[in-house]
C-alpha positions as CSV (number, residue, x, y, z in Angstrom):
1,X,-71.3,85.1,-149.3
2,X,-68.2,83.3,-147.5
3,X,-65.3,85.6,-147.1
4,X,-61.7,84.1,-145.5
5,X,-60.1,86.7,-143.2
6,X,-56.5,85.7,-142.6
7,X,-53.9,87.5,-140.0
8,X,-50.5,87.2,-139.4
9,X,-49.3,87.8,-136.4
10,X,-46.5,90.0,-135.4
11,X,-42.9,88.3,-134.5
12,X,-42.8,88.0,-130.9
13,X,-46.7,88.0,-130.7
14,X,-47.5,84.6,-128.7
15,X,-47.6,86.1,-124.8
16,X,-50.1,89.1,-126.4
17,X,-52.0,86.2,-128.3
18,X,-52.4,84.5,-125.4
19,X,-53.6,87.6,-123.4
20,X,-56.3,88.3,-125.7
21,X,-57.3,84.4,-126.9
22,X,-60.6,84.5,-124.5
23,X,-61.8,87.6,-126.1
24,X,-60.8,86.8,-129.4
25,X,-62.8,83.8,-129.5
26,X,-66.0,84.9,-127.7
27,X,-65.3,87.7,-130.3
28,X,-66.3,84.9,-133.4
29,X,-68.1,83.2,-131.6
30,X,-70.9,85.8,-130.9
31,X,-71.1,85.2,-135.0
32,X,-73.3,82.0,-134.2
33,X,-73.7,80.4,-137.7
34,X,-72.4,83.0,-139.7
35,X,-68.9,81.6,-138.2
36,X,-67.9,78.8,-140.3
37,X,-64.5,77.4,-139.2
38,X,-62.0,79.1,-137.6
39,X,-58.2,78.1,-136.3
40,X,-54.8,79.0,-135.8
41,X,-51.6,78.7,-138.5
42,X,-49.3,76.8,-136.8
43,X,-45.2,76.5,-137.3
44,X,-43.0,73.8,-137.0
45,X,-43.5,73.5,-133.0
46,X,-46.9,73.9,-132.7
47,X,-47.2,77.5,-132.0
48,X,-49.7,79.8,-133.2
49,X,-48.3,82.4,-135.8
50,X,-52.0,83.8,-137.0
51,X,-55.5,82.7,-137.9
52,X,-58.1,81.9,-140.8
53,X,-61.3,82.5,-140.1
54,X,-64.3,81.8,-142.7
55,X,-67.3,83.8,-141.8
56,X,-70.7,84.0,-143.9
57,X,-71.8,88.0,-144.0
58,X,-73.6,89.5,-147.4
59,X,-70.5,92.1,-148.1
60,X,-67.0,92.1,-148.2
61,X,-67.9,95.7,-146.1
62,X,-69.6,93.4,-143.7
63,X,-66.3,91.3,-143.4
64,X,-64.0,93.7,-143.4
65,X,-65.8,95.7,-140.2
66,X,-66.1,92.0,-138.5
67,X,-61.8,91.5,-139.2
68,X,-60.8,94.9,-138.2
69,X,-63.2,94.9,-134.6
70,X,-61.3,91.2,-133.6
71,X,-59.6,91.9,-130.5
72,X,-56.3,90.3,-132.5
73,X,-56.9,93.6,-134.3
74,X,-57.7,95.8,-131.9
75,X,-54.4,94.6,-129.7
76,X,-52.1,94.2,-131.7
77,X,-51.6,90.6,-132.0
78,X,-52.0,90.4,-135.9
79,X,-49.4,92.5,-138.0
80,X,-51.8,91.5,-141.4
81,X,-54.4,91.0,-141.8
82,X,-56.5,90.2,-145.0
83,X,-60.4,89.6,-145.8
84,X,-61.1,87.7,-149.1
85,X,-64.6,86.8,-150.8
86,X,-64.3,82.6,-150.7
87,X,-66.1,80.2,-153.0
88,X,-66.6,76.7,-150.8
89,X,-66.0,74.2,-154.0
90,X,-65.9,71.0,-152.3
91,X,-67.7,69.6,-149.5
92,X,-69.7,72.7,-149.0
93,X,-72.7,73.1,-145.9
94,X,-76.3,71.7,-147.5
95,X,-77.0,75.1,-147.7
96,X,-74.6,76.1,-150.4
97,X,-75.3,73.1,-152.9
């Protein structure tokens, strides 16, 4: 099952994301395969303001504990953050067909 875990970060957030980007990607990337895409929202300068991240786990329990253990979490970078069960419509992996 794919679930989408999106966070917001907090105003004023960018030096703390920056802080914590190394550990919050070896973080996801630990996932091997069961990380699907990940990347940053982005404003109107190019700045990071949060993340989506689509990670294939068998429970929303499963993506929830993965969300809430992401060092953007765990220090404080995101002020939301949200986990969603995601059905990949078009252009899915070979897998999924």
């Amino acid at each position: 099952m794919y679930f989408v875990i999106s966070g917001r970060d907090r105003p004023e957030a960018l030096e703390k994301r920056k802080e914590t980007r190394a550990a919050h990607l070896a973080y996801w990337q630990e996932l091997g395969d069961k990380l699907k895409l990940a990347g940053p929202y982005l404003d109107e300068e190019g700045n990071p303001t949060g993340s989506l991240i689509i990670i294939d786990v068998p429970t929303l329990t499963a993506a929830r504990t993965y969300a809430e253990a992401d060092p953007y979490v765990t220090q404080g970078v995101f002020e939301s953050v949200g986990v969603t069960e995601w059905a990949w419509a078009i252009n899915p992996p070979e897998e999924t067909k």
